[in-house]
N, C-alpha and C positions, 0 to 999 in steps of 0.2 A: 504494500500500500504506500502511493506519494502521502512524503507529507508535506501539507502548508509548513511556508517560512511564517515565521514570525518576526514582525516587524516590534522594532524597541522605538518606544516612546517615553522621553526626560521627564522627570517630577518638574525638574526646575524650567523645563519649560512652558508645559503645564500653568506655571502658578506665575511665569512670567507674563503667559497671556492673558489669562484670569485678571491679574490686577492691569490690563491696559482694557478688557471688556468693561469693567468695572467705570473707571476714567470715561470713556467713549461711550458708553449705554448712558449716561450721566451729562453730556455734552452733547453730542449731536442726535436730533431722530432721524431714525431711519425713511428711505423715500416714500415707503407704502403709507409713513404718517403723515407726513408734509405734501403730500400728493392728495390725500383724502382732505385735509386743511383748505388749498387750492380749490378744491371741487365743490364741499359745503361754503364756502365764501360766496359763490356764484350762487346757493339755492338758500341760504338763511334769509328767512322772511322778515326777522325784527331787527329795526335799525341796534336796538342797545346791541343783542345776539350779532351780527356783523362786526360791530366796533371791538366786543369782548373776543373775537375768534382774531382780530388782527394784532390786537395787543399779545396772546399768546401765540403767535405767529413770529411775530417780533421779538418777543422774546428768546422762542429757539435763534432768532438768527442771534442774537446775542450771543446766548451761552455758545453757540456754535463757532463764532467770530472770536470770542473771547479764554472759548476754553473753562468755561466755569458751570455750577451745575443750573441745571434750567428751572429746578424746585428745590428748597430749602431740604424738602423731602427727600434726603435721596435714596433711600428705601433700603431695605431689606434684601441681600445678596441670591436671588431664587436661582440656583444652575443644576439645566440638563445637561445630562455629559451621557453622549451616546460611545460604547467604548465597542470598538471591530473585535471580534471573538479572536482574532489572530494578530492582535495589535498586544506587545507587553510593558507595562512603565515599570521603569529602569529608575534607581536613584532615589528610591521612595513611593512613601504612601499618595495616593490618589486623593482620599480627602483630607491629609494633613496638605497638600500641595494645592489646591482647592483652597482652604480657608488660609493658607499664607499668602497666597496670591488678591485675595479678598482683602486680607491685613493691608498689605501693601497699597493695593491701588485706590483704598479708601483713605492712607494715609497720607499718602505720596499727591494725591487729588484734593486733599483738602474737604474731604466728603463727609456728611456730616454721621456718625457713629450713633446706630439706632437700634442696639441689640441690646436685649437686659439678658442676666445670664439665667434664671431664675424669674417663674413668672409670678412670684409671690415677693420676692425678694426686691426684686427689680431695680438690681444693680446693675448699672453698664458694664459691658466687657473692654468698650476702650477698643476697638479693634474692627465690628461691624459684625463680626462672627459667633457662633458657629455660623455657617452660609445654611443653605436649607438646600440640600442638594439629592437629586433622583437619578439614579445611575438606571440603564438598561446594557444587555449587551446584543449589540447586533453583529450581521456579516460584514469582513470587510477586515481593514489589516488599520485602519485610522481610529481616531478620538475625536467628534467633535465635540466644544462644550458649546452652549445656550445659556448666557448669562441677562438675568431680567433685575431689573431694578426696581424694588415693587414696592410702590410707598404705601404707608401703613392706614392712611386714611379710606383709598382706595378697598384694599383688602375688609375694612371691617366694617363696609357696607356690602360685602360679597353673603349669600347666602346657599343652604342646602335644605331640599326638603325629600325625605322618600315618599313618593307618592305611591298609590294602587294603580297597579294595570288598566285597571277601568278609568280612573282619570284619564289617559289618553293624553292626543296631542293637547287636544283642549289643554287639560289640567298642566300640563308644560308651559304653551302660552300663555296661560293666565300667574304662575308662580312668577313667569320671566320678567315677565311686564311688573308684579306686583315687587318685586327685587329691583329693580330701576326706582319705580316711582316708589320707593322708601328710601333709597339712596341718593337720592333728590338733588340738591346743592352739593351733601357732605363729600363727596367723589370726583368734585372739580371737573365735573362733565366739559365738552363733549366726552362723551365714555369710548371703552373699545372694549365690549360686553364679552367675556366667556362663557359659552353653555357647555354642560358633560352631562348628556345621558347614559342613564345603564351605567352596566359593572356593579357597584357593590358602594357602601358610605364612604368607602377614600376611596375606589378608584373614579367614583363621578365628582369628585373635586380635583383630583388630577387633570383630568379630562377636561374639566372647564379652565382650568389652569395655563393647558396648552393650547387650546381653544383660543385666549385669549391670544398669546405670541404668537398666531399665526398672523400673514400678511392681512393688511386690511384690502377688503375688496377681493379678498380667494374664495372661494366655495368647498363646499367639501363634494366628495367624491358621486357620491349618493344624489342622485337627482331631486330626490324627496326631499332629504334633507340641507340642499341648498335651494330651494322652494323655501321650506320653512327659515333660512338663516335670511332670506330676502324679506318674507314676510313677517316674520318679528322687527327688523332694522326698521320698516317703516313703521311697527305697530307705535315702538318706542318713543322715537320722531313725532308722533304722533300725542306723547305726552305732553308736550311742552312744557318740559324743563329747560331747556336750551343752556347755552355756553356761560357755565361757573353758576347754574340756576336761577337766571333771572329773564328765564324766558325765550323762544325762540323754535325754532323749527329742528333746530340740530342738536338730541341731545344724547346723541350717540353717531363717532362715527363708523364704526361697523359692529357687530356681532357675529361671531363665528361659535360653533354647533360642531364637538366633536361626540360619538358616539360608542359603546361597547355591548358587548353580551353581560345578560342580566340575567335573574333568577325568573324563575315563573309567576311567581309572587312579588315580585319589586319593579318597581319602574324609579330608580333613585336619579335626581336633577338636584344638577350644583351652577348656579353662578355667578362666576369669578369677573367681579367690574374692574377695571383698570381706567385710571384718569385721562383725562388729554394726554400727560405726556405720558406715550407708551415706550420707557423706555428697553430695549434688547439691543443685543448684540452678540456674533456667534461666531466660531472660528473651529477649522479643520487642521489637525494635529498629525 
């Protein structure tokens, strides 16, 4: 029997890229968000809602120009790190290289340290870490990681409900929509909405999770269920919340719908809202 080579992949470089994801998920957004920004400009109804989308417009060019973070917030280290079943790190541990790299580029960036280490205690760690980190392992001989900067405001207006089978889509649409409009102003709308259905109580928060880092304006694969991610976007829209909640036609600029296998008995919905700035960034190792 051939065997696969295995390819060697550095800790320290790893933890090298991690704190420059960190820096740049922080600084500039990516173009699927500022491309979406562009697009709601031309369709936001209410003058205040117009004026509130170009100031935070201006804003990324700021931090962009400037190099500095776009929100005081600069969230909570969230990384996927997809590792190639034939890929091996060399020179160390994976998640100690992982949260040194996190140390580093929240220190080195000037980024503000938003982890207590203990949720009763809730002492700073000084550092930004532990990261909150989900590893898989896929085919393939590389690593990439997906590092999201996930401010905390945003997150705890996110919600989960297990619903019954019989709820149905219905019962989907109406939790989604009623997860929005409780999260109102507190989420510095326009939003970029995560849904996870199915799976089990964490894996449909996962699933909303990654839902959210997907590009805005992608569809999922499922014809149905990019139907449904189109006809929630406008349901939302439809709230008038609009830009930092004071009204307006835009108060989301996309949601995306990732979905799993579920039990017979469960229909589990999680999600995960993320603010205007969505900030990601992701690299191949």
């Amino acid at each position: 029997m051939q065997q696969t080579a295995v390819r060697e992949v550095r800790a320290e470089d790893i933890t090298r890229e991690v704190a420059r994801l960190c820096q740049e998920a922080n600084y500039f957004l990516d173009e699927d968000v500022t491309g979406a920004f562009t697009k709601v400009l031309t369709l936001e109804e209410s003058p205040v809602g117009r004026d509130v989308l170009e100031q935070i417009v201006e804003n990324a060019r700021i931090a962009a120009n400037e190099q500095v973070p776009m929100c005081q917030d600069t969230g909570y280290a969230v990384v996927f790190v997809e590792v190639g079943q034939d890929a091996h790190i060399v020179g160390g541990d994976l998640t100690e290289a992982i949260n040194k790299g996190v140390e580093i580029g929240y220190r080195e960036g000037y980024l503000r340290k938003s982890i207590v280490g203990d949720p009763f205690e809730r002492k700073n760690t000084g550092t930004n870490t532990p990261a909150f980190i989900h590893t898989t392992v896929v085919p393939g001989d590389r690593v990439k990681v997906t590092m999201a900067a996930k401010g905390g405001g945003s997150e705890n207006t996110s919600q989960l409900k297990m619903l019954k089978p019989s709820d149905g889509v219905e019962g989907v649409k109406q939790f989604v929509l009623k997860a929005v409009a409780e999260a109102g102003p507190s989420a510095c709308p326009p939003l970029v909405v995560g849904v996870g259905v199915g799976g089990n109580f964490e894996i449909s928060a996962l699933l909303a999770k990654k839902a959210a880092l997907r590009p805005i304006g992608s569809r999922n694969a499922n014809p149905f269920v990019a139907k449904l991610e189109e006809e929630l976007l406008t349901e939302v829209n439809k709230l008038g919340v609009g830009p930092q909640g004071l009204g307006g036609s835009t108060t989301a600029l996309g949601l995306n719908i990732e979905t799993f296998a579920t039990h017979i008995v469960a229909l589990p919905v999680a999600v995960n809202i993320q603010c205007h700035a969505s900030r990601h960034k992701a690299v191949t190792l």
